[in-house]
C-alpha positions as CSV (number, residue, x, y, z in Angstrom):
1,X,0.0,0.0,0.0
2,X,1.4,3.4,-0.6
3,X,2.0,5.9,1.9
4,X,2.3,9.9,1.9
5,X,5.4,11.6,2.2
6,X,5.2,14.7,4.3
7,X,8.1,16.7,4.4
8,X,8.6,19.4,8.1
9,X,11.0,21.4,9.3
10,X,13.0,19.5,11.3
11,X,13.0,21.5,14.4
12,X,11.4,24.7,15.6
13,X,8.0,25.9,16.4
14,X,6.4,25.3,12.6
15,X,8.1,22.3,13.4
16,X,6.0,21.6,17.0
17,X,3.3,23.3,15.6
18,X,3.2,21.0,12.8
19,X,3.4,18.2,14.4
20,X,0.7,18.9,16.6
21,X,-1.3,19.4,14.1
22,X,-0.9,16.0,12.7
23,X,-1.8,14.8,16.3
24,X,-5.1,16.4,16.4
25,X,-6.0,14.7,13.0
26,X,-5.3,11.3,14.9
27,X,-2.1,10.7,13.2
28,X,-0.1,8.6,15.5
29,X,3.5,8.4,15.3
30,X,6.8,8.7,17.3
31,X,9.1,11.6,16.9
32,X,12.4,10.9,18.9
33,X,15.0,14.0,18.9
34,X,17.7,12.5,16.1
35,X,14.9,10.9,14.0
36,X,15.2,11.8,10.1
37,X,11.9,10.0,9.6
38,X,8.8,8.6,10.8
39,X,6.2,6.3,10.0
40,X,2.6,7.0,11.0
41,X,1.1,4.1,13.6
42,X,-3.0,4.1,12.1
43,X,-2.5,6.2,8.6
44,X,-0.8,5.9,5.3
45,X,2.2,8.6,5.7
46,X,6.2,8.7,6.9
47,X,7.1,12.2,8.2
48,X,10.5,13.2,6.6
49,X,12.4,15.7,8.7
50,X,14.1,18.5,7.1
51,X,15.8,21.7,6.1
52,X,12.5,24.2,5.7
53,X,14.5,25.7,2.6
54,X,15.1,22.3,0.9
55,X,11.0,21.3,1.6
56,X,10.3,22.9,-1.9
57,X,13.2,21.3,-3.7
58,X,12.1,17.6,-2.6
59,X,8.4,18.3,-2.6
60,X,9.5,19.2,-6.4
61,X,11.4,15.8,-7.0
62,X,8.9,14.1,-5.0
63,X,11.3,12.6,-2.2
64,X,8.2,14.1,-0.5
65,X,4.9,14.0,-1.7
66,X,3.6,17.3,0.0
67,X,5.7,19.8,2.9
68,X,4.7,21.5,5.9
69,X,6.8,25.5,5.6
70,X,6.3,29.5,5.7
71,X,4.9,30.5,2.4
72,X,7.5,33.4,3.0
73,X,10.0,29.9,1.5
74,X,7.8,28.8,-0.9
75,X,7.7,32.0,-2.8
76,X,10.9,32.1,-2.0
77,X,12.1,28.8,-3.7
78,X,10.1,29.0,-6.4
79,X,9.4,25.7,-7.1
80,X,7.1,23.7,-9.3
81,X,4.6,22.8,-5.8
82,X,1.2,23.9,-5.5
83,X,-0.3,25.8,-2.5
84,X,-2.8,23.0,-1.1
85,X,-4.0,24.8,2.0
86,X,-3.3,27.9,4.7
87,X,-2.9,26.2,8.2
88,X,-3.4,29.2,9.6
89,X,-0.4,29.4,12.0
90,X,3.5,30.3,11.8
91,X,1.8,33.5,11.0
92,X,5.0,36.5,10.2
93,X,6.3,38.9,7.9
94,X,9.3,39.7,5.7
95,X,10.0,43.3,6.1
96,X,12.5,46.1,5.3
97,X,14.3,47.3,8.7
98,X,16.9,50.4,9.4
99,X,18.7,51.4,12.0
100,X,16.1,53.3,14.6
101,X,17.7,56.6,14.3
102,X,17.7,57.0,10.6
103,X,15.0,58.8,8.9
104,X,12.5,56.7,6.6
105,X,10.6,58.7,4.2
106,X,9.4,55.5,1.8
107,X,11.1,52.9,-0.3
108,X,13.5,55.5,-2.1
109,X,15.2,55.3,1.1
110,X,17.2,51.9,-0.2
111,X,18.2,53.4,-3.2
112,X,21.8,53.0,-3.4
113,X,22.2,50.9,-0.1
114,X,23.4,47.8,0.9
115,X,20.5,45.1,1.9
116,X,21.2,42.3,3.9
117,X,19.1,39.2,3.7
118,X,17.9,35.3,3.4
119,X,15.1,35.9,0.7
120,X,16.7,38.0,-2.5
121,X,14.5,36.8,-4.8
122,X,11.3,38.3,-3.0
123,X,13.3,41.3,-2.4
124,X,14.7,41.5,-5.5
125,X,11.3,42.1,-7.0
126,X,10.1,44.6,-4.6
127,X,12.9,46.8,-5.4
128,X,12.3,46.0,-9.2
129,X,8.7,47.1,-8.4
130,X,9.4,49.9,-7.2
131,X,12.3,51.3,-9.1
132,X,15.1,50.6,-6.5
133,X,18.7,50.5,-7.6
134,X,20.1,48.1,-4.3
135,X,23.0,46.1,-3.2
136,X,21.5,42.9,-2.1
137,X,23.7,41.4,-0.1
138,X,22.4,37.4,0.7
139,X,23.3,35.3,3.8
140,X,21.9,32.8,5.9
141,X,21.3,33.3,9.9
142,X,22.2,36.4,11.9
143,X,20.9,38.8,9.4
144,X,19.7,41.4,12.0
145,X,23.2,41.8,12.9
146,X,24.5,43.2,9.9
147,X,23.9,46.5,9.9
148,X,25.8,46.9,13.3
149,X,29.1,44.9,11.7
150,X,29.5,46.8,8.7
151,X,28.1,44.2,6.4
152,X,24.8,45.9,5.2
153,X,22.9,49.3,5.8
154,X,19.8,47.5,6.4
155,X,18.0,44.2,6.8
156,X,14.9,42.1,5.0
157,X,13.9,39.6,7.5
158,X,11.0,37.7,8.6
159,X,9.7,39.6,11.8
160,X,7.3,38.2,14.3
161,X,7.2,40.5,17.1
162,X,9.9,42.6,16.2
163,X,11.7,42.0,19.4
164,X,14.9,41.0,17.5
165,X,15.2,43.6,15.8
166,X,14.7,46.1,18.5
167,X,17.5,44.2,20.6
168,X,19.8,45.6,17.1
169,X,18.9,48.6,17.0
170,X,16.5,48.2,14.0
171,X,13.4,49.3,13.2
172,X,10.5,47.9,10.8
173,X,10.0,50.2,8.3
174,X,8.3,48.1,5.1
175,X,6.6,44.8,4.8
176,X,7.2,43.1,1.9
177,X,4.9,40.0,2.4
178,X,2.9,38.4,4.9
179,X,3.5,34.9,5.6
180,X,1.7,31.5,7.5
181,X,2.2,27.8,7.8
182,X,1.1,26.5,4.4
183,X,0.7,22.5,2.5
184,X,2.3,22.3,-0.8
185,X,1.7,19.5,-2.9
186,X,4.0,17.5,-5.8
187,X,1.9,18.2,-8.9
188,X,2.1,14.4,-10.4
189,X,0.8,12.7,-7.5
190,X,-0.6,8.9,-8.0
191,X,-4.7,8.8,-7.9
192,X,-3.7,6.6,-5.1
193,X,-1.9,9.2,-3.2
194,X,-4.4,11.8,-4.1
195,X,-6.6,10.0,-2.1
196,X,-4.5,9.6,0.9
197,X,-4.0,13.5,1.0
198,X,-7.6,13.9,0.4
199,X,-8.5,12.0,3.6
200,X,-5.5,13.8,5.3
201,X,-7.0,17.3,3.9
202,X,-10.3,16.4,4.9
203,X,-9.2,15.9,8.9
204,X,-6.9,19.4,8.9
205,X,-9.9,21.1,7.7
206,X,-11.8,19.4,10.4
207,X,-9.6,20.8,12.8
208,X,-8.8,24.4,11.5
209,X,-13.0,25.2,11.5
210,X,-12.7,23.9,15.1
211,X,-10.0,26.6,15.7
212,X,-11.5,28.9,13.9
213,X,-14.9,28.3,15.3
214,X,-16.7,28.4,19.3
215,X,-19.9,27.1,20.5
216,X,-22.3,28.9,22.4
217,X,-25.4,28.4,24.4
218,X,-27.9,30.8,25.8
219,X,-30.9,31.7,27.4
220,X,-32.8,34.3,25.7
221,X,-36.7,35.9,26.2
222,X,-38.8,34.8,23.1
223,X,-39.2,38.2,21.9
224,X,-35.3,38.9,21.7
225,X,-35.2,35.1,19.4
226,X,-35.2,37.3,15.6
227,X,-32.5,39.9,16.8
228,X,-30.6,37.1,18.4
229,X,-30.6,34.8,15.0
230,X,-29.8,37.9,13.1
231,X,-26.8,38.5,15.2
232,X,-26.0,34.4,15.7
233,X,-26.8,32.6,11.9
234,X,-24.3,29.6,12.8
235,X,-23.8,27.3,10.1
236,X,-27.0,27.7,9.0
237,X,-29.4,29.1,11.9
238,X,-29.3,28.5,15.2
239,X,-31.0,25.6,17.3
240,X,-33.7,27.1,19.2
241,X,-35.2,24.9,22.5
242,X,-38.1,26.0,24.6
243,X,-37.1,25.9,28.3
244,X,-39.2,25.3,31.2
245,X,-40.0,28.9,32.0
246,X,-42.6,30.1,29.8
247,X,-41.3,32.7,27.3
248,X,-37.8,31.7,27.3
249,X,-35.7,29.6,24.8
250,X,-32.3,28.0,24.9
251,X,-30.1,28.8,21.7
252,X,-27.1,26.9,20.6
253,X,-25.2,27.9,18.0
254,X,-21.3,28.4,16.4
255,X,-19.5,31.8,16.0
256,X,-16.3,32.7,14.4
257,X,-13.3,33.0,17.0
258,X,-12.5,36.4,15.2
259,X,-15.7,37.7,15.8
260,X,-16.1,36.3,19.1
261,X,-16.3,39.2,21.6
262,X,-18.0,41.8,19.0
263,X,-20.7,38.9,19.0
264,X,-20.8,38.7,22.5
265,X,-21.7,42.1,23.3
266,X,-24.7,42.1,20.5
267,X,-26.0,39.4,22.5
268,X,-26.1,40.6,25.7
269,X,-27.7,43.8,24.2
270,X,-30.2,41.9,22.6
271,X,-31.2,40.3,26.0
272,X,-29.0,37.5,25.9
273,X,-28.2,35.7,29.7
274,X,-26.2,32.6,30.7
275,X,-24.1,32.8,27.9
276,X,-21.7,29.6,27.3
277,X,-18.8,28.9,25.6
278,X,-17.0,25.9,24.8
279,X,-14.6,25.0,22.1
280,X,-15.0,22.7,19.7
281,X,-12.8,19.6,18.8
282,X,-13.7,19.3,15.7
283,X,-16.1,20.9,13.4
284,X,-17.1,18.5,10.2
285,X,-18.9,20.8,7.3
């Protein structure tokens, strides 16, 4: 029988993260700190750990069916992969950063500088969109710090917080792209594989509308019941039970996470009481 090939970054947080998200589709494997590779326990896949910079290359090749990695490396790469689905997490940027006390008055700034950085093909073509004439000076690790050894007059780096850079004395000034954890996919897979990722697909998006999703419960007069499933459609509507006190209704429904607390207030407005919320382990559309 075949099996799946998913390439991750061998250590990390997209790496833990990643991982974990494999666990909460039911995908049982071990994962011992010096193991190169891993075979699932109750599905068809071996995890391959790796570089996140070669992911692309081999998912290209098909060493690995499909990879785990920052968009911000797929562009990067540029491979022959396809995008298969936003995961939602690893979420960054790549930016443009200076050294906090020079002046930024917009992208001309870099004309004529020296940039230091790990992506020069994304940076590249911002500069080439924007009609910038730059040294781009590549390396791998450390880039924050050279500005403050000579090397470069500024950086393009991913940034989370920014903490990092503040520690150098840089500043974000420009963001290039914004990156998260994505699946690409080898372009000739088998029909056989196909339909291994398409059961593996099916459980991550089982999991990300859990994440992305609450359930709540409420007690609400009758009268509030059409303001309350205007402000609470769910999936479809929301399930209305009477309760034992005449004129009142329990109402169970699912709200976005992002729209979670905006939601929350509308209800109580609306005459909303006992409101619950619990999370959902999965959420199967």
């Amino acid at each position: 029988m075949s099996e799946l090939k998913i390439a991750i970054q061998k250590s990390g947080r997209l790496s833990e993260n990643s991982l974990r998200l494999l666990e909460e589709c039911g995908i049982k494997f071990s994962n011992g700190t010096s193991v190169l590779k891993t075979r699932a326990a109750n599905f068809p896949v071996e995890i391959l750990f790796l570089r996140d910079d070669d992911i692309p290359q081999y998912v290209e090749q098909q060493v690995a069916d499909i990879g785990i990695l920052g968009e911000n490396m797929v562009l990067e790469k540029n491979k022959e992969v396809a995008i298969l689905e936003q995961l939602g997490f690893a979420q960054c940027r790549l930016s443009l950063a200076i050294r906090k006390e020079e002046n930024y008055r917009g992208p001309e700034y870099f004309n004529n500088k020296r940039v230091a950085t790990s992506y020069p093909r994304l940076l590249s073509g911002f500069f080439k969109k924007n009609n910038i004439k730059a040294e781009i000076e590549e390396i791998s690790g450390s880039v924050e710090i050279a500005p403050g050894i000579g090397l470069a007059d500024a950086v393009c780096d991913i940034v989370s917080s920014g903490s990092t850079l503040m520690t150098n004395g840089l500043r974000e000034v420009t963001t290039i792209l914004r990156s998260e954890a994505v699946i690409i996919g080898n372009k000739k897979l088998s029909e056989e594989k196909k339909e291994i990722l398409d059961r593996l697909l099916f459980r991550i998006r089982a999991v990300k509308g859990a994440r992305e999703n609450k359930y709540i419960l409420l007690n609400a007069p009758e009268s509030s019941i059409q303001e309350i499933c205007r402000i609470l459609p769910g999936m479809k509507s929301p399930t209305i039970l009477p309760l034992a006190e005449k004129g009142w209704c329990s109402l169970h429904s699912v709200v976005k996470e992002d729209e979670f607390w905006e939601r929350i207030a509308q209800l109580k407005s609306a005459g909303a009481e006992g409101i619950l919320v619990i999370p959902i382990e999965k959420m199967i559309k």
